[in-house]
N, C-alpha and C positions, 0 to 999 in steps of 0.2 A: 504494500500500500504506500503510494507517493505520503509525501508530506501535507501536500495539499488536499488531498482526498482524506486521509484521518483528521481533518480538521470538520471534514461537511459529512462526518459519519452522523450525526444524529439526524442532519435532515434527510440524509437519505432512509433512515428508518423510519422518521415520519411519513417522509411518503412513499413508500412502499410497503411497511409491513400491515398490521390488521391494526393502526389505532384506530383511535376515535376521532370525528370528525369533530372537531369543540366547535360550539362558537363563539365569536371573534368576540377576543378581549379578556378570556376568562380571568385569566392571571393578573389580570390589572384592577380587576375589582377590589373593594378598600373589606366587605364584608366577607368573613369565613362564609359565614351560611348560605351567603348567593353562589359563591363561587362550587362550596360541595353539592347544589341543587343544580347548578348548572352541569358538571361534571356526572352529577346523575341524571341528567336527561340524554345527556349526549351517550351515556354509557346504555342506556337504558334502548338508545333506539337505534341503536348500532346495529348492521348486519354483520359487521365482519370480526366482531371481538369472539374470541376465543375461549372466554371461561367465563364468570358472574359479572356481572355490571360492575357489583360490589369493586372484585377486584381488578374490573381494567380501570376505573374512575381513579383507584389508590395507584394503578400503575401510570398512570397519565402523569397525576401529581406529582409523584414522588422524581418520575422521569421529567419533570420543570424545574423541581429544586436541584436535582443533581447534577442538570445541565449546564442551570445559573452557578451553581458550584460559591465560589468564594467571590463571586460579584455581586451575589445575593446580597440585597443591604438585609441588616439586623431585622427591620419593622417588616419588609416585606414578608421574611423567611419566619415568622411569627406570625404573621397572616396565614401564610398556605401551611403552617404547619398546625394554628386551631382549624382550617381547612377542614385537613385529615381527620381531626376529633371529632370535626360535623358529618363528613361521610361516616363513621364509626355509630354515629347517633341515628342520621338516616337509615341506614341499612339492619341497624340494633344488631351492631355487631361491639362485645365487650371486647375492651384492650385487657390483655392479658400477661 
């Protein structure tokens, strides 16, 4: 793999493998709760996810925070991560 091409690997698994189709914006939203309702609708009407809405909605997530990585500002990465808490609550799934 060039150097250049391991730099645009996430986009090319966006678009190509079975995510979710989000819509636009999701990640900029200031509320957890709209952001985990949004991520479950998208997950929810998905033809091509693979296993529970539950967890492609938490793999979408989790696959945003670990892309932004250490660019992530503080406030935002406390946003999508009560996010996750809200998906947990939607779904009535306990953390364990």
């Amino acid at each position: 793999m060039t150097k250049a091409a391991a730099k645009r690997w996430s986009q090319q698994i966006t678009n190509t493998s079975n995510t979710l189709d989000l819509e636009a914006g999701v990640f900029t939203l200031h509320d957890p709760r709209q952001i985990a309702l949004s991520l479950q609708r998208s997950a929810e009407a998905s033809t091509r996810r693979k296993t529970t809405p539950f967890r492609s909605a938490m793999a979408m997530l989790n696959f945003y925070i670990n892309r932004a990585g250490k660019n992530l500002p503080a406030e935002r990465r406390a946003i999508l991560e009560r996010a996750k808490e809200e998906l947990r609550v939607i779904y009535g799934k306990d953390r364990r």
